[in-house]
N, C-alpha and C positions, 0 to 999 in steps of 0.2 A: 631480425624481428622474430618473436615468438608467434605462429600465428594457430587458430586451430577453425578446422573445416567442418562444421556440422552434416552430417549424411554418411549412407553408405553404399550408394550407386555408381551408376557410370558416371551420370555427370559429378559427383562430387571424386571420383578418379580421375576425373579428366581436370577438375577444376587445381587438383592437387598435384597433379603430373605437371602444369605449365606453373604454377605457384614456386614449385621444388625448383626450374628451373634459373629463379632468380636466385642471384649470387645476396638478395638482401633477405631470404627467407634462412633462418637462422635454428628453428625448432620447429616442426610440422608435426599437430597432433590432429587427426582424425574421426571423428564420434559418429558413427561405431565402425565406419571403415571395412574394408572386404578384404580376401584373400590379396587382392592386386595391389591395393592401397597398402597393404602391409608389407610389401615392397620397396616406398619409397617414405611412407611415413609411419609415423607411433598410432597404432590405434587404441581408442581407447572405450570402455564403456560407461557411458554417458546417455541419461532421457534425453532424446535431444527439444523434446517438445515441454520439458520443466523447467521453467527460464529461471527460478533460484537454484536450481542446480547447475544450470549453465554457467551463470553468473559465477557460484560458488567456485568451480571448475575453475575456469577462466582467470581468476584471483589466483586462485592457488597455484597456477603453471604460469603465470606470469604474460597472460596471453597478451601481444599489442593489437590482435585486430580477429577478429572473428567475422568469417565468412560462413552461411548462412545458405547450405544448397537447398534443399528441398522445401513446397509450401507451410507444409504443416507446422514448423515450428513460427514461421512467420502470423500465422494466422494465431497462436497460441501467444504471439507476444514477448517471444523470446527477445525478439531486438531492444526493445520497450525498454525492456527490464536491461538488455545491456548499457542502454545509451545514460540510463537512470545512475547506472554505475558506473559512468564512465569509459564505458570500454569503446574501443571504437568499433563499429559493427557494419558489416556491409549486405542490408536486407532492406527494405521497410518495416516501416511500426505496425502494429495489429491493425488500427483504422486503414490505413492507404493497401494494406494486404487484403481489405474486400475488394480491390478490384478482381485479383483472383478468387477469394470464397465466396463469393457473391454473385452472382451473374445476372440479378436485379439492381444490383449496388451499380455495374458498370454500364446497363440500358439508362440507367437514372442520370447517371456522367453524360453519358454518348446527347440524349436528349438535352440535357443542361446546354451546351458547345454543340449541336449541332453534328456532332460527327458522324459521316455515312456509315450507316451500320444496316445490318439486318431489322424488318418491322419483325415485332414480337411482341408476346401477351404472359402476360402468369399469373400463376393460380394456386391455389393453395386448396382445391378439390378437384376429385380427382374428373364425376359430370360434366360439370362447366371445361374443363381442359379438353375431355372428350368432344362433346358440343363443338368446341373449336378447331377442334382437327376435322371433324366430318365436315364442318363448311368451309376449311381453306384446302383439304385434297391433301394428296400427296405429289412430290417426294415434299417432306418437313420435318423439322428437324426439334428435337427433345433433348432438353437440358432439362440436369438436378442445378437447384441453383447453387448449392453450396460446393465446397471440396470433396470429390469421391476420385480420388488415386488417378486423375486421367481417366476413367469410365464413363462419367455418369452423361456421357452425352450419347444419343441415338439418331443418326441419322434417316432415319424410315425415308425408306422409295415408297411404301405400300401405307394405305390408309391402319387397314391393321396391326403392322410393325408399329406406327404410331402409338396406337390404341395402348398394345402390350406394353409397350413403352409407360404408359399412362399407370397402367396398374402393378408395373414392377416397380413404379419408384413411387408412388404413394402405398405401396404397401412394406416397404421400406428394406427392400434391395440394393438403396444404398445408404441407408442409416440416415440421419438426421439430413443428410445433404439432400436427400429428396421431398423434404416436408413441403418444400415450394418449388415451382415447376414453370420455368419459361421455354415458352413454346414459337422458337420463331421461323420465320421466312425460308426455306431454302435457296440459298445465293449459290449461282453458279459463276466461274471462272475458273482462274489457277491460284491456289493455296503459297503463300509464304510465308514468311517466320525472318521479321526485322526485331532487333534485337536494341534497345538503347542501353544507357547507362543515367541517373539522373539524381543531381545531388540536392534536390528540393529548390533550384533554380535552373541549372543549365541543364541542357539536355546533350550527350553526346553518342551518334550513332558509333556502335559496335561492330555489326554483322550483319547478312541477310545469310538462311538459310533456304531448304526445303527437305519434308521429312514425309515418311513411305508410312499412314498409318495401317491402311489396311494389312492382315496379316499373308494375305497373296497375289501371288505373280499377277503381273499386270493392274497392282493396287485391287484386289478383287479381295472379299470374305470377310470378317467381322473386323472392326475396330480394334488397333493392337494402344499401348503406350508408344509403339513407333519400330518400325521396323529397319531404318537404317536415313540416314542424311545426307545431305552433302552442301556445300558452301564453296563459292558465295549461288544465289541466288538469280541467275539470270533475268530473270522479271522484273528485279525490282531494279532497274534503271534509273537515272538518276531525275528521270522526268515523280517515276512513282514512289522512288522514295523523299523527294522532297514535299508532294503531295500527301504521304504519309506524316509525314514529319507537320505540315503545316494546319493539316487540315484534320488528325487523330489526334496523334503524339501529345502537342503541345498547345493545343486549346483544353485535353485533359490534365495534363500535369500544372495548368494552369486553375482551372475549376477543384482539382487538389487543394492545390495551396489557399485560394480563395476558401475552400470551408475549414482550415485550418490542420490540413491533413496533407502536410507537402512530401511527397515521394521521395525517400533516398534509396539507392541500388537499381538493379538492372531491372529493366522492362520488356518483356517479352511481350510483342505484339502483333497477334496472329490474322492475316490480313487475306482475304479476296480480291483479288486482281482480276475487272473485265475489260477489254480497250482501255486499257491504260489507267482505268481508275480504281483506287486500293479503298475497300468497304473494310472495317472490323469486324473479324470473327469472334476474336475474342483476346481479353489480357491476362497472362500469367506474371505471377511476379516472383519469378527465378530462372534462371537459364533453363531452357525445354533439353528434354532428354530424349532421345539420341544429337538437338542441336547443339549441344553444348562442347560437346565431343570434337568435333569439325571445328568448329569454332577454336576451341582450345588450343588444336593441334595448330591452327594456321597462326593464332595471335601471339603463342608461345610466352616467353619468360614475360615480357611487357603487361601479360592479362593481370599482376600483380601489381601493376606499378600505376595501374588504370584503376582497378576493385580499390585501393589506398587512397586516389586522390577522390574518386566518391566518395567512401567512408568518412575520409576529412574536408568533404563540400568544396576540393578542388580543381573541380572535371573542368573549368574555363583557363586550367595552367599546360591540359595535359591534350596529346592529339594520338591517333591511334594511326600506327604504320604497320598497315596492309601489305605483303609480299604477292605478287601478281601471279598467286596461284591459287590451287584447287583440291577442296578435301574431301574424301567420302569415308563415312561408317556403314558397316553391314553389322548389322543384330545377329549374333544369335541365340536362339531362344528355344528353351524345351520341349521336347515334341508333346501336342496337346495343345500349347500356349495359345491364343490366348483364353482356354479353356482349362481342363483338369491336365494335368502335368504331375510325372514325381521328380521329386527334391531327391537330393543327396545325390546324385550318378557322376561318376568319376570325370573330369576333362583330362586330358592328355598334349603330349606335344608344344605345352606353352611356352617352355623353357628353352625350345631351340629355334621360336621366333623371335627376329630381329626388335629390337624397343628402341626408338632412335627419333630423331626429328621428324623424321619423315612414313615411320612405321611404328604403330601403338596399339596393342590390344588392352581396350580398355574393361577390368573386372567391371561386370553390374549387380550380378547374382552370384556370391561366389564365396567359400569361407576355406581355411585350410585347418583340413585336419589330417593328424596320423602321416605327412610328407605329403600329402594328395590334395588337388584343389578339386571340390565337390559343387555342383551347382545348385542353389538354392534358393534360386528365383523362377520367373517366365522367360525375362528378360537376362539373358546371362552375360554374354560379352558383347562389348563394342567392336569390332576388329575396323582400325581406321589408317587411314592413310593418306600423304600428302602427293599430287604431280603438278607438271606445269600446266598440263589439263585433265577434266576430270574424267579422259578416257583413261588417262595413265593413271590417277589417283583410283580409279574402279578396279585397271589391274592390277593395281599396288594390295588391293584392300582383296580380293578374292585371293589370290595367291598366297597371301596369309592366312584367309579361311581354311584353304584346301588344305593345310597344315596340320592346323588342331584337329585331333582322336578325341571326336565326343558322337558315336556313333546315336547317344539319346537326344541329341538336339539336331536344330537343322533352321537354315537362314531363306532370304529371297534370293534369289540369282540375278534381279532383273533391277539394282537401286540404282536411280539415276535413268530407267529407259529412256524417260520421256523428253529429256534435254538431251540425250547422246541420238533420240532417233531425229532432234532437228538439224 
């Protein structure tokens, strides 16, 4: 199979590291690909959010299946445009991808089916949204509704965080995704990150994760894209993932298909766990980044054999075999992140860590130039690792850390505390 991988992150590295490992992937091209990804496949440059170019691309290299990492090209309609041509594509179509660019689109779902979710309000000025914060208090929480790179959400402890909240995303700190503003409930529990696959009928679970957003120790300091994971997800048990499954999942992929908007590709669905009952936080519709990584590592060469029979609506032929272990990623990220940071500062030492089933530093931010791999993101590498638990997968994954010579960047120490301190 000719296949080619839209993205140039960790997870489309990770997504291409476990692809590469099938004996049926035959050509692996990349758009646009990073220093690491240029390791095991062809990068190439490519819009990835200009779906006649994509299409055009895709024709010309002979591509049999395009995979589809990151939101933005989804929302843009690039699948649309593949499926229009024939190609077989493993994303959703621009309609079912508001469940990610919309955050009004999936309150409107959640209420349709009943799903436990957060109470919420929006607004589309910025008064009224005020008004509503001063009579529900804090801590609550502030969404842009639309796509802003994993930012646009604020969780305010403080009435006033709120507020700023208010007036940095109506005055347009994050571009049009801020134009309308849902304002909801702060739910309390433990965070996870289940993970389906869904070929516009069946639904098949993939993973559970859990992911470190804040950017310091002991989950403490601003909201990062993620600062390290690990899998599978102790929480989600099989009492609250079939609760997830019966009572989120698939009453919405059902209300999909009923308005003529049936879901094909993976479902990331980000869940609130209290005594045993899973709320939606929220849905993304691509693998989560640093989740994807974990994920990858443990389901290895089969994640391709899985992404194919969704892409070809035959997730009811195919089952997913879990290896009775344990993965974690450690971010690291530029010092600043996730604030001002400089670009370009040289990495070191990559070349005499181990790359193996069990040990993988995945590039996220990263380009080669001149023999030197330079960092050119917030978010720079994954360094991930597999054990038979995730004490030993945390030592596997630091020990690899303390490796790489990037005196400009610097990681958490502590992913994974809060299940190693049970």
């Amino acid at each position: 199979m000719n296949i080619l991988i839209l993205g140039g992150g960790g997870r489309e590295h990770a997504l291409a590291w476990a692809v590469s490992q099938n004996p049926k992937c035959d050509k692996l091209i990349v758009a646009p690909g990073n220093a690491g990804i240029a390791q095991i496949a062809t990068c190439a440059t490519l819009n990835a959010e200009d779906p006649a170019a994509v299409v055009q691309f895709a024709e010309a290299e002979a591509i049999d299946l395009v995979i589809i990492g990151p939101e933005a090209p989804l929302a843009a309609g690039v699948a649309d445009r593949l499926r229009e041509a024939q190609i077989p594509v493993f994303g959703p179509n621009a309609a079912a991808a508001r469940l990610e660019a919309s955050k009004s689109f999936t309150k409107e779902i959640c209420d349709a089916v009943g799903a436990p979710t957060a109470a919420y309000a929006r607004f589309t000025d910025a008064e009224p949204a005020k008004a509503y914060i001063r009579e529900q208090g804090a801590p609550i929480v502030v969404k842009a509704d639309g796509l802003a790179a994993g930012k646009g959400v604020i969780v305010a402890m403080e009435v006033d965080e709120a507020l700023a909240a208010i007036d940095d995303m109506f005055g347009g700190a994050f571009g049009a995704a801020g134009a309308e503003v849902v304002i909801e409930e702060f739910m309390t529990g433990e965070e996870a990150s289940f993970f389906v696959l869904v070929d516009g009928e069946d639904v098949l679970p993939v993973g559970t994760a859990q992911d470190h957003k804040r950017v310091g120790e002991g989950d403490t300091g601003p909201n990062t894209g993620g600062m390290g994971a690990y899998s599978p997800a102790p929480i989600m048990d099989a009492s609250v993932t079939d609760k997830a499954l019966e009572e989120i999942v698939r009453p919405t992929m059902a209300e999909m298909a009923r308005r003529g908007m049936p879901y094909s590709g993976v479902l990331y669905v980000g869940l609130m766990i209290e005594d045993g009952q899973p709320r939606l936080v929220e849905y993304n519709v691509r693998f989560g980044d640093p989740e994807c990584q974990v994920l990858m590592l443990r389901l290895g060469a089969q994640a391709l054999d899985l992404i194919q029979a969704c892409a070809e609506s035959r997730l009811s032929e195919v089952t997913v075999n879990w290896a009775d272990d344990h993965a974690m990623t450690v971010v690291m990220a530029a010092e600043g992140y996730p604030g001002s940071y400089v670009k370009g500062t040289e990495i070191k030492g990559l070349d005499a860590i181990e790359n193996d089933s069990m040990n993988v530093v995945f590039h996220a931010g990263t380009k080669a130039e001149g023999g030197k791999v330079l960092a050119t993101g917030g978010r720079v590498l994954n360094v991930t690792a597999r054990g038979e638990s995730l004490q030993e997968a945390r030592d596997r994954a630091y020990a690899m850390v303390d490796r790489v010579e990037w005196p400009e960047g610097f990681c958490r120490r502590d992913i994974g505390w809060r299940q190693l301190q049970r």
